[in-house]
N, CA and C atoms as a LAMMPS dump frame, in Angstrom:
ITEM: TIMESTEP
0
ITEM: NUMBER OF ATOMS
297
ITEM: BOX BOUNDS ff ff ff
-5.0000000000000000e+02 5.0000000000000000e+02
-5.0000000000000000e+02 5.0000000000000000e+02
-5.0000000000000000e+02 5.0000000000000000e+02
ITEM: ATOMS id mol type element x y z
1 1 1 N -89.904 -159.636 465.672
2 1 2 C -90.743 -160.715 465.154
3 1 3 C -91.121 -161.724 466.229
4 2 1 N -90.448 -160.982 467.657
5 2 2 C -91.269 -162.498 468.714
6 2 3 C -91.995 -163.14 468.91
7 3 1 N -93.412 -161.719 468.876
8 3 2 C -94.674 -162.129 468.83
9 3 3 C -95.248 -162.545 467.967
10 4 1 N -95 -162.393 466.758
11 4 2 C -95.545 -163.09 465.555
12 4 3 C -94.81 -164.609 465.725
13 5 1 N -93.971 -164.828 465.53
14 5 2 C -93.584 -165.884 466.198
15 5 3 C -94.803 -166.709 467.428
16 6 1 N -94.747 -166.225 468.205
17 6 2 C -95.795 -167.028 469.424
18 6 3 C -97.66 -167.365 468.505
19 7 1 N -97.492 -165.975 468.23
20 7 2 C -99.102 -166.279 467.488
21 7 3 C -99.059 -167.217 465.931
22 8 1 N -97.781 -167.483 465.301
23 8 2 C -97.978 -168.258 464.442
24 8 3 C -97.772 -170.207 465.462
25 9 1 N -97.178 -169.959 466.127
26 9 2 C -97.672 -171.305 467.431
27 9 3 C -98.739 -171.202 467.802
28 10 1 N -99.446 -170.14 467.972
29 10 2 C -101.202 -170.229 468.832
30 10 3 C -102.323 -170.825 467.2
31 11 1 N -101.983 -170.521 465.845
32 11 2 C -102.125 -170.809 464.963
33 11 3 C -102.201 -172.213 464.749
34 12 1 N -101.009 -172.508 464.752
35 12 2 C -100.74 -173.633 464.002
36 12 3 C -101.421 -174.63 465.313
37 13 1 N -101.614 -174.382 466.769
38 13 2 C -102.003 -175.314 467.597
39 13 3 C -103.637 -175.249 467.308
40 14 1 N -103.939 -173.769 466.86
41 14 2 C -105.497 -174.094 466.69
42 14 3 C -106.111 -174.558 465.353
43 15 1 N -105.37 -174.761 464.367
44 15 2 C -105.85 -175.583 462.996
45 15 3 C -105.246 -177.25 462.786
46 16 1 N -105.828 -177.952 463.214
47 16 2 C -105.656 -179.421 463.304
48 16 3 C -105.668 -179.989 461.72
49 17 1 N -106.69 -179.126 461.038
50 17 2 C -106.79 -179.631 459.741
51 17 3 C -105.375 -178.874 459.026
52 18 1 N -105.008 -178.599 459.202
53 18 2 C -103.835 -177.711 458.114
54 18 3 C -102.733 -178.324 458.385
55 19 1 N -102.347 -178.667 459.533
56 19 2 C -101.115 -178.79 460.183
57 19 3 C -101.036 -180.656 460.063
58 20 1 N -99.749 -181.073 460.227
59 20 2 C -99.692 -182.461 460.685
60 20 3 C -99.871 -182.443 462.06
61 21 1 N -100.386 -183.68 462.678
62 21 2 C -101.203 -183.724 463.915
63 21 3 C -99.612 -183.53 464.775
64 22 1 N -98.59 -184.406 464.375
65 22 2 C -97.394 -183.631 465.476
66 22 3 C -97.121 -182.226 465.924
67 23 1 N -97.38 -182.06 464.811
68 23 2 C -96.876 -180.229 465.059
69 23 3 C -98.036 -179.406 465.864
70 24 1 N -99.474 -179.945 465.492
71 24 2 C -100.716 -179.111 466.367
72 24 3 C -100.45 -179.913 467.82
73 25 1 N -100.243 -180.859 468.158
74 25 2 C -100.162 -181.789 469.335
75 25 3 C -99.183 -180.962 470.463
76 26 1 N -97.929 -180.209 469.923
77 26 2 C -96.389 -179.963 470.418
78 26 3 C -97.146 -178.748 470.512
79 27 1 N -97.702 -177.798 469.865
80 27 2 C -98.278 -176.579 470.092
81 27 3 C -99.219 -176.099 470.975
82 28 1 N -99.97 -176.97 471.399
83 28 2 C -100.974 -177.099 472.122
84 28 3 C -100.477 -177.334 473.538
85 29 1 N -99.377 -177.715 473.609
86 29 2 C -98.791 -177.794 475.057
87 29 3 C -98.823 -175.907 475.478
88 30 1 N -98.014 -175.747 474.187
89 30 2 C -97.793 -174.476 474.897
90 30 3 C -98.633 -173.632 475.18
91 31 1 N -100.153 -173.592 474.851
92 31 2 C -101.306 -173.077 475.355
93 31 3 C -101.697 -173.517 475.928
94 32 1 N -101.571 -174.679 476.928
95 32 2 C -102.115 -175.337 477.932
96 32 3 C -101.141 -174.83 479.052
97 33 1 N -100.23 -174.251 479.126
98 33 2 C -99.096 -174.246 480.308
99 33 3 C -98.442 -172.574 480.475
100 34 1 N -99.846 -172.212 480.229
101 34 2 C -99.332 -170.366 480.624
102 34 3 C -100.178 -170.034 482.259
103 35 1 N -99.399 -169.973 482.985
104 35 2 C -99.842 -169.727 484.368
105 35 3 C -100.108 -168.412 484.457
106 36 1 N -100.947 -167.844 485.483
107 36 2 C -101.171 -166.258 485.478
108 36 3 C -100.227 -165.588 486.522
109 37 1 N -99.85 -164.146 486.247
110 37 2 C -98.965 -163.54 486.64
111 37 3 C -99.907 -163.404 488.242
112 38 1 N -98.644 -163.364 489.104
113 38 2 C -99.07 -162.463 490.55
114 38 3 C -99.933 -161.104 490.382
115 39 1 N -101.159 -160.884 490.95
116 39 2 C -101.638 -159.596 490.454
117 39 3 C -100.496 -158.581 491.445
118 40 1 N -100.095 -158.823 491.895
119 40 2 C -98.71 -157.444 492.324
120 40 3 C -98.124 -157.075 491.042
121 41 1 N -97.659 -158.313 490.403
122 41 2 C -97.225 -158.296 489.319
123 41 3 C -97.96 -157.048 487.841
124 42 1 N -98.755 -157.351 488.188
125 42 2 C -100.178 -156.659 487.147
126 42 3 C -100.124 -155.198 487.874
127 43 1 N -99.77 -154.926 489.257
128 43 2 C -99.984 -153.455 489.759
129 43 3 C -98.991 -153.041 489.335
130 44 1 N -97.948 -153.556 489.604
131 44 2 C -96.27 -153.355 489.443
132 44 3 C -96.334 -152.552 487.553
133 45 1 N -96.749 -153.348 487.001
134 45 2 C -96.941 -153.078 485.75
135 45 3 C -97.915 -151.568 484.811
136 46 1 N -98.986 -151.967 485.747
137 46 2 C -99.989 -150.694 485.414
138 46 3 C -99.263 -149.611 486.182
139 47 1 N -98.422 -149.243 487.626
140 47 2 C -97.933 -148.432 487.684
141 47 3 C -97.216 -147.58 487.036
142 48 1 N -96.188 -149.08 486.513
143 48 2 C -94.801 -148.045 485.475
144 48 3 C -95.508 -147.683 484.021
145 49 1 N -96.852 -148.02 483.728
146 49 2 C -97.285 -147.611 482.257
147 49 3 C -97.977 -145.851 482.43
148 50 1 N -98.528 -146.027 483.612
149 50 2 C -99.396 -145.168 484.307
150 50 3 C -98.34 -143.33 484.684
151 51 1 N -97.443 -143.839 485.195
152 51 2 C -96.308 -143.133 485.988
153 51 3 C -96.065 -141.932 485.024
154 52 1 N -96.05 -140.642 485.728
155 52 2 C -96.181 -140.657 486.853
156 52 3 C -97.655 -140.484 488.082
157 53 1 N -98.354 -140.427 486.957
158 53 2 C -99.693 -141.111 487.828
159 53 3 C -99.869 -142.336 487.948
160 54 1 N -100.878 -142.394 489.08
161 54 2 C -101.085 -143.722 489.739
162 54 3 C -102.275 -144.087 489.184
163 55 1 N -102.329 -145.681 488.89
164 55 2 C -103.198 -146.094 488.04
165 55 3 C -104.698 -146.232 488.764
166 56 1 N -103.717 -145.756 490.205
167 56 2 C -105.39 -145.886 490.767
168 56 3 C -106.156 -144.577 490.718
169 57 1 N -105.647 -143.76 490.716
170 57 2 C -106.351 -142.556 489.609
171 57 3 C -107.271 -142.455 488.536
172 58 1 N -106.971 -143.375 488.058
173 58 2 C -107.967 -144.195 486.457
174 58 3 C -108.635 -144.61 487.088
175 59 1 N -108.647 -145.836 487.368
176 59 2 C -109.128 -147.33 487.853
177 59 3 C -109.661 -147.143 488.855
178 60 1 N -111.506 -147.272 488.822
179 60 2 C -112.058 -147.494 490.252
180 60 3 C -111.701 -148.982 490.881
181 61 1 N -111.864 -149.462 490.133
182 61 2 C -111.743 -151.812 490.612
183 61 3 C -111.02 -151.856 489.704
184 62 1 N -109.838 -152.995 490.261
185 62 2 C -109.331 -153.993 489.322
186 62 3 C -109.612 -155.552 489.689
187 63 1 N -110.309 -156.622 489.009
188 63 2 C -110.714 -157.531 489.802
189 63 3 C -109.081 -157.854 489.29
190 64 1 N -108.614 -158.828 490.602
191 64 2 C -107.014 -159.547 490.522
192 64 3 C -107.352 -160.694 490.07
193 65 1 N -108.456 -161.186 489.914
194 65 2 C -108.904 -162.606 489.018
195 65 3 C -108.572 -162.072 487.57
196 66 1 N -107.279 -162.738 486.819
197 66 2 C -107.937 -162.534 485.782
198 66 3 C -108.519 -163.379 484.823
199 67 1 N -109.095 -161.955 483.996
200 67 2 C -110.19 -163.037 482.885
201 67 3 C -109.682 -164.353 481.883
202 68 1 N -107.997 -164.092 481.566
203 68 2 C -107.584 -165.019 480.578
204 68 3 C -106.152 -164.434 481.024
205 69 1 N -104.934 -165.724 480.513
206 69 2 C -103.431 -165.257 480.667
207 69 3 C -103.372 -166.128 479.946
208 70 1 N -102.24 -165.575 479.112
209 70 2 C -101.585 -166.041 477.481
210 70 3 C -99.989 -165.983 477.547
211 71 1 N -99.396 -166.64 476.708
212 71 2 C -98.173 -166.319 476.8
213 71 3 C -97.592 -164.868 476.385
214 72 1 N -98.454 -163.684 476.519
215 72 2 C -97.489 -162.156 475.84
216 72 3 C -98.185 -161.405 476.902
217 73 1 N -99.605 -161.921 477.165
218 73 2 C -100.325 -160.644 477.979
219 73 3 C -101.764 -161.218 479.081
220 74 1 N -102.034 -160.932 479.966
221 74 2 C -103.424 -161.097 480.632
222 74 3 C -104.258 -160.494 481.024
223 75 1 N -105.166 -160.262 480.6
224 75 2 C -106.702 -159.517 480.615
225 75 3 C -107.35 -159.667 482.016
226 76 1 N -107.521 -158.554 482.593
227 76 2 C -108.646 -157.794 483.775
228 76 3 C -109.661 -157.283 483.466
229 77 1 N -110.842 -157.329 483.851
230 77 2 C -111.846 -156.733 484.089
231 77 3 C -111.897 -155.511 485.205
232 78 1 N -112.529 -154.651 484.924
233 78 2 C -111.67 -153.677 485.679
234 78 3 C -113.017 -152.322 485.264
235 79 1 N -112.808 -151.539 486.234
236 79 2 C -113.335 -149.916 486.121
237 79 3 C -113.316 -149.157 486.006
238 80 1 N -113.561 -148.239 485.538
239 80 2 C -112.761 -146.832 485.216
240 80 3 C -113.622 -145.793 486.662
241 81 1 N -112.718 -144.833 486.787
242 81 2 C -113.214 -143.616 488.098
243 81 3 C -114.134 -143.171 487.375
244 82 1 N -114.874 -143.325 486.15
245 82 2 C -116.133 -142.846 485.519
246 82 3 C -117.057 -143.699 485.792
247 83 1 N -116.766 -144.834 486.083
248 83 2 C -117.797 -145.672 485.875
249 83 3 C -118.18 -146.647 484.743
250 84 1 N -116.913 -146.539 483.972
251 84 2 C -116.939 -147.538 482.738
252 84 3 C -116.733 -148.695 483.107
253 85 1 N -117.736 -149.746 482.6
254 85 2 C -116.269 -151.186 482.761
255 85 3 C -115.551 -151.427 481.524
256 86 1 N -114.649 -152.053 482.073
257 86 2 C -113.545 -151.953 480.895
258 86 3 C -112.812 -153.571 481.033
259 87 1 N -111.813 -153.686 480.368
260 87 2 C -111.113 -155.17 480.373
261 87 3 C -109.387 -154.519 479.727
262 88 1 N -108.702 -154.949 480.888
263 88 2 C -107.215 -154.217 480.709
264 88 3 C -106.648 -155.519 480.482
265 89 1 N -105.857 -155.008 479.453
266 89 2 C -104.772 -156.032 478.819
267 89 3 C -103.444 -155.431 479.522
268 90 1 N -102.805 -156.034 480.306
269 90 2 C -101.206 -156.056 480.645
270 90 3 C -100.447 -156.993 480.164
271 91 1 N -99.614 -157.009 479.411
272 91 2 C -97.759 -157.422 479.08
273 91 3 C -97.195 -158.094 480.272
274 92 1 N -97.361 -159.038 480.087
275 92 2 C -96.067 -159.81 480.885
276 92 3 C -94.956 -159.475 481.079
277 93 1 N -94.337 -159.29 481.892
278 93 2 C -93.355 -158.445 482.787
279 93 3 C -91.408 -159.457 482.072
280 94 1 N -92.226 -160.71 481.937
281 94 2 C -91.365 -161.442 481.573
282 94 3 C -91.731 -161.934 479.598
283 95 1 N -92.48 -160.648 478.736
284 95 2 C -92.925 -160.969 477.727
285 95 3 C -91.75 -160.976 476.526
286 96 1 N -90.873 -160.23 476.812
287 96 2 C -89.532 -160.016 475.933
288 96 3 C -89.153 -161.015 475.923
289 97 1 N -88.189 -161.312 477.388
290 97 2 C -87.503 -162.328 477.777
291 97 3 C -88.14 -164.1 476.614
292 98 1 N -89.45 -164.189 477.145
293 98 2 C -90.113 -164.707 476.402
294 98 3 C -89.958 -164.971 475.051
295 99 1 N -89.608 -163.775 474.037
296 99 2 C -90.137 -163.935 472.7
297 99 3 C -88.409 -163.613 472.164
């Protein structure tokens, strides 16, 4: 139930009208203060999902900018060896620990 947990906080910080303003106020921190992972971090990761192929096998580009980081996961824009673009969601390495 971790993650439901975190997303009923991403909830309750994004409905101001539902909530008492303390509780959306205290919530809202915690979506203001998610830093983005090291993209090593993000290779490190797509490797061991990938393994025993290499994700660069898939993946023509991964831009290491990423598009958004949340407290469970952060989104890449990214390519496929076809020529698709695509947008990869990776798990925080530290997402358990987390929840």
């Amino acid at each position: 139930l971790g993650s439901t947990y975190v997303k009923l906080g991403q909830f309750i910080a994004s409905a101001p009208t539902l909530f008492p303003p303390e509780y959306v106020k205290e919530f809202q921190y915690c979506l203001d203060q998610t830093r983005p992972i090291p993209f090593s971090e993000v290779q490190a990761v797509l490797q061991s999902e990938f393994y025993p192929k290499s994700y660069a096998q898939i993946f023509r580009y991964i831009d290491p900018k990423p598009l958004a980081s949340a407290s469970i996961a952060q989104v890449h824009a990214g390519t496929l060896r076809t020529g698709e673009d695509v947008v990869i969601k990776v798990q925080r390495p530290d997402a358990q620990e987390t929840l």
